[in-house]
Kinemage of the C-alpha trace (Angstrom):
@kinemage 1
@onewidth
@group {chain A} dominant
@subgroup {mainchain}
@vectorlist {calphas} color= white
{ca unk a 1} P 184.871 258.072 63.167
{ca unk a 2} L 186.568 261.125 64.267
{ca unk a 3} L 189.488 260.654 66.959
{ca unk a 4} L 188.131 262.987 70.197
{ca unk a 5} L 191.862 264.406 70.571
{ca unk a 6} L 189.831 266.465 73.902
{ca unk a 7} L 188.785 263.394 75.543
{ca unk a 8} L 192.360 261.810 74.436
{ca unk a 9} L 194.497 264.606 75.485
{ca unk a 10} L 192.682 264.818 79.162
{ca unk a 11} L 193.167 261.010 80.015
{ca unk a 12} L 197.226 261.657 78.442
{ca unk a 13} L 196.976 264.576 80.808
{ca unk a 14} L 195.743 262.653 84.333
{ca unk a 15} L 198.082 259.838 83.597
{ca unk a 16} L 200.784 261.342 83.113
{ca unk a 17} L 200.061 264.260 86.179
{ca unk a 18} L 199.237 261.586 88.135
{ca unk a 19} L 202.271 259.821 88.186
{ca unk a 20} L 204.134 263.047 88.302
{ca unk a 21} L 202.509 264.382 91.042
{ca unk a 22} L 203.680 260.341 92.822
{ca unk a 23} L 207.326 260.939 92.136
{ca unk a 24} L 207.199 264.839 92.964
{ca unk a 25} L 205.300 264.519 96.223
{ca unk a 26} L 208.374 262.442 97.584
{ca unk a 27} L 210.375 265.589 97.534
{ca unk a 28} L 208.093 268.209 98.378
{ca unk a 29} L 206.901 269.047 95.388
{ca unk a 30} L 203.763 268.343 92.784
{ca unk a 31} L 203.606 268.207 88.780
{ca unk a 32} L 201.613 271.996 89.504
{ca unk a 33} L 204.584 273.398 90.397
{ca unk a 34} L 208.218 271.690 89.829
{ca unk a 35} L 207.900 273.810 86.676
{ca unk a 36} L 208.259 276.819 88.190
{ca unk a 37} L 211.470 276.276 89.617
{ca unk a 38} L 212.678 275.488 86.246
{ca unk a 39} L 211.857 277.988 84.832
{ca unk a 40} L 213.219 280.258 87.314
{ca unk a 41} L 216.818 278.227 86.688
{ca unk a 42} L 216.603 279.259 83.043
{ca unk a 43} L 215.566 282.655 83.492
{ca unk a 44} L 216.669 283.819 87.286
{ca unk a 45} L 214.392 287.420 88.345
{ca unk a 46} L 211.406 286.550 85.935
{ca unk a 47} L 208.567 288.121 87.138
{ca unk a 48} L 205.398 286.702 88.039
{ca unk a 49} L 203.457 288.442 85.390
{ca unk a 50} L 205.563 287.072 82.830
{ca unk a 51} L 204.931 283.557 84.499
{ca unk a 52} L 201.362 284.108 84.152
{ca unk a 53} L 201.637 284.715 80.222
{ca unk a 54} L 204.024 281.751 79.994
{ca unk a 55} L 201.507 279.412 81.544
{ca unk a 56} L 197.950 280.841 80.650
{ca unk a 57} L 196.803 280.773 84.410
{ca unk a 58} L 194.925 283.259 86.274
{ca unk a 59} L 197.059 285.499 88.233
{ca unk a 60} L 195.586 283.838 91.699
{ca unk a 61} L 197.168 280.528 90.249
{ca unk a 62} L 199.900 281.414 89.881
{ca unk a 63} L 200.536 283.737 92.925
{ca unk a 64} L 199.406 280.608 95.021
{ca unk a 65} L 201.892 278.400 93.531
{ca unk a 66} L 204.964 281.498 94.003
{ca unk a 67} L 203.556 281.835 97.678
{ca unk a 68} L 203.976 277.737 98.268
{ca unk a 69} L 207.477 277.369 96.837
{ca unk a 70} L 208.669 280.793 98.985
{ca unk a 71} L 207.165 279.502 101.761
{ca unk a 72} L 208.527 275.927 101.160
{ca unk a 73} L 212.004 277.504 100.633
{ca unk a 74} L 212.434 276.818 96.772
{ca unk a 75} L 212.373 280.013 95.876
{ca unk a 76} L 213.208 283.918 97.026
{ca unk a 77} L 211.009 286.313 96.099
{ca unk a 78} L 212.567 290.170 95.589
{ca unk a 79} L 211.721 293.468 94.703
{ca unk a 80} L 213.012 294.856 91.148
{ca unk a 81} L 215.805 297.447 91.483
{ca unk a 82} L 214.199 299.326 88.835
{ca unk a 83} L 210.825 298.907 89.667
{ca unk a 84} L 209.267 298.334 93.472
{ca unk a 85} L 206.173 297.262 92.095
{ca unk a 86} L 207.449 294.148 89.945
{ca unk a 87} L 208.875 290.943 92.049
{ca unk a 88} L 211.652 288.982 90.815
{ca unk a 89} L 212.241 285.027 91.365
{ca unk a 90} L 215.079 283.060 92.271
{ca unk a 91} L 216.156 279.836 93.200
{ca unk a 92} L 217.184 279.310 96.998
{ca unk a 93} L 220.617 277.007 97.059
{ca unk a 94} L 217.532 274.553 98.039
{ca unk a 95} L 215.789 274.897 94.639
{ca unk a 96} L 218.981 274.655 92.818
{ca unk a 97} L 219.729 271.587 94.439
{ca unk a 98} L 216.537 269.472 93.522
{ca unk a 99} L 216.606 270.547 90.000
{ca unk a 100} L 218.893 267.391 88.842
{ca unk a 101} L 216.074 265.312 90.826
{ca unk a 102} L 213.424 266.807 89.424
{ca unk a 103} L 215.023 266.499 85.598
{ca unk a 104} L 215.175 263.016 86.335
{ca unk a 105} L 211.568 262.389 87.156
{ca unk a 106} L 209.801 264.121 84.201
{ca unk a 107} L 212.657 262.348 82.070
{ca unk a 108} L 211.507 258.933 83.661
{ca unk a 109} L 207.991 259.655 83.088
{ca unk a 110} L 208.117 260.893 79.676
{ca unk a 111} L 209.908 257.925 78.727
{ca unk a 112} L 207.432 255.533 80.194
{ca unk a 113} L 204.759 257.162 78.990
{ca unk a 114} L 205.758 256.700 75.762
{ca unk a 115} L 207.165 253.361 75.699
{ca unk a 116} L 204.698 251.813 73.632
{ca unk a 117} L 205.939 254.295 70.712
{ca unk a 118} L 209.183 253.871 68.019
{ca unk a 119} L 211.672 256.631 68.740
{ca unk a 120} L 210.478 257.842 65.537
{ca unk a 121} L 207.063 257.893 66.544
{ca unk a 122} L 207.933 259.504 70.096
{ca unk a 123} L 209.735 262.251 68.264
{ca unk a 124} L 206.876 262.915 65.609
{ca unk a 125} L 203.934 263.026 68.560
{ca unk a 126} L 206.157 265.508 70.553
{ca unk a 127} L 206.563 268.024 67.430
{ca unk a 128} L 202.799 267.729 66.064
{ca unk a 129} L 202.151 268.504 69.961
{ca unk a 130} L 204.553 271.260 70.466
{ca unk a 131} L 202.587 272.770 67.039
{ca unk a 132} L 198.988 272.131 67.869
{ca unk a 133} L 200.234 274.113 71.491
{ca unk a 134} L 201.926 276.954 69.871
{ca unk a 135} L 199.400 277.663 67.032
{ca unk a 136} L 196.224 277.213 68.372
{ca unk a 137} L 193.955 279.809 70.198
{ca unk a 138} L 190.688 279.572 71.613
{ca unk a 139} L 188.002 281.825 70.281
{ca unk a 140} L 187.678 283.193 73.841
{ca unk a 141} L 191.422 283.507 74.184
{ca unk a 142} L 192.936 286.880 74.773
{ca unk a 143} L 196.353 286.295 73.919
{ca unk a 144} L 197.242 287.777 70.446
């Protein structure tokens, strides 16, 4: 019998959000959006149109999530120099500070979620699911 790698995937999914979201929501944040403030540490005035190609969300999605964290006082939202219409995103000395927290969490979790593997085994089912992400495309997708 086939595996059903959907059905699989979405119960690795919940877990693993689930706890996430447990650790997260003890410092103000969930496993929706700690991401985002990583992201913005790696790449400081990304827009929010490039986080909504980075993530494959609709654009309401992701302009919730932006709207929490400025409002939560993770993050500073500011106007390009070069262009008015395009909003840049930075890390408040707030943000910067969790980010060492947050590091920890989705290192503790990723570790106990896969504590029943080898290190071998860990490493293999991270690659084969950093390929299946990067190479496969819905039929209804409209990325090229």
């Amino acid at each position: 019998m086939e595996p059903r790698i959907d059905k699989l995937v979405s119960i690795f999914n919940h877990k693993m959000r689930t706890e996430l979201n447990f650790q997260y929501e003890k410092i103000g944040l969930s496993a929706k959006n700690y991401f985002y403030l990583e992201k913005i540490a790696e790449t400081p005035g990304i827009s929010q149109a490039q986080f909504i190609k980075i993530l494959h969300r609709d654009q309401s999605v992701v302009t919730r999530q932006i709207n929490k964290l400025v409002a939560d006082g993770w993050i500073n939202k500011r106007f390009s120099d070069n262009d008015h219409r395009r909003s840049e995103l930075f890390l408040t000395s707030k943000g910067e500070a969790i980010l060492p927290k947050i590091k920890d969490i989705y290192r503790q979790v990723n570790q106990n979620s896969l504590a029943s593997l080898t290190a071998s085994e860990a490493k293999v089912f991270g690659d084969l699911l950093d390929k299946v992400t990067t190479t496969y495309q819905p039929h209804n997708s409209t990325e090229v």
